[in-house]
C-alpha positions in Angstrom: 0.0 0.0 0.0 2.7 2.7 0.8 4.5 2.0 -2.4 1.8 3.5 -4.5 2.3 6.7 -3.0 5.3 9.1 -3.2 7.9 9.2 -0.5 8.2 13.3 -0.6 6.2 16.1 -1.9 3.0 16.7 -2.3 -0.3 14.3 -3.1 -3.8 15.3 -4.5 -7.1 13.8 -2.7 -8.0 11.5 -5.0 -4.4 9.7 -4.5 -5.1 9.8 -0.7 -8.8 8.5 -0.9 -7.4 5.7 -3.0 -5.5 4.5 0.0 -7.6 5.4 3.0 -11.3 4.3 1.9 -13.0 7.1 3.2 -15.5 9.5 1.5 -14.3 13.2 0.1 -17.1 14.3 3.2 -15.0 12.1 6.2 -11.9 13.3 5.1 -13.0 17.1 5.2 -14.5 16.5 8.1 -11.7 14.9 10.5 -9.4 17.7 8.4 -11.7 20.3 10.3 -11.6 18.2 13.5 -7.7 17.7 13.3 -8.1 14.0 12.5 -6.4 14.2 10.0 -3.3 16.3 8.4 -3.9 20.1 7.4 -4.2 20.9 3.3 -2.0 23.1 1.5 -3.2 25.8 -1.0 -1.1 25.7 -4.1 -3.4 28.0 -5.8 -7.6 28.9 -6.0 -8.4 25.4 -7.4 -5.2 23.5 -5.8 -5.0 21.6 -2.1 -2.6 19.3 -1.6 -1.2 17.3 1.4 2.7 16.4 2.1 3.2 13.0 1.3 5.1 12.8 4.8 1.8 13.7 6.6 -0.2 11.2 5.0 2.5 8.3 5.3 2.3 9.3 8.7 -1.5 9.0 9.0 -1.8 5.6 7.2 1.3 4.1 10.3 -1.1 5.3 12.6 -4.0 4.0 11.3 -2.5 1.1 11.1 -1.3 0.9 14.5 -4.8 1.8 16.0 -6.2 -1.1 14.2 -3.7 -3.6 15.3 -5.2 -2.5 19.1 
């Protein structure tokens, strides 16, 4: 699963939904709640996430399920 996404730089929703199978309307929302990791603003019609942040997320989703 972590092979498919980059190791550095920056990832686009739809890359992120394809790995965590969440809905567009989950993800925005545990965004808001801090859940999950904070958006960038590349431009008016750009938000992406470090790739870091979201390997990050998907060790410790991992780990919480393992509990």
């Amino acid at each position: 699963m972590m092979n498919k996404l980059i190791q550095t730089g920056f990832v686009r929703l739809p890359q992120i939904l394809a790995l965590i199978p969440i809905g567009k309307s989950t993800w925005w929302a545990g965004v808001k709640t801090g859940k999950y990791p904070q958006p960038i603003k590349l431009g008016a019609n750009t938000t992406v996430w470090k790739a870091e942040d979201i390997h990050a997320l998907i060790k410790k989703l991992a780990a919480s399920e393992v509990q």
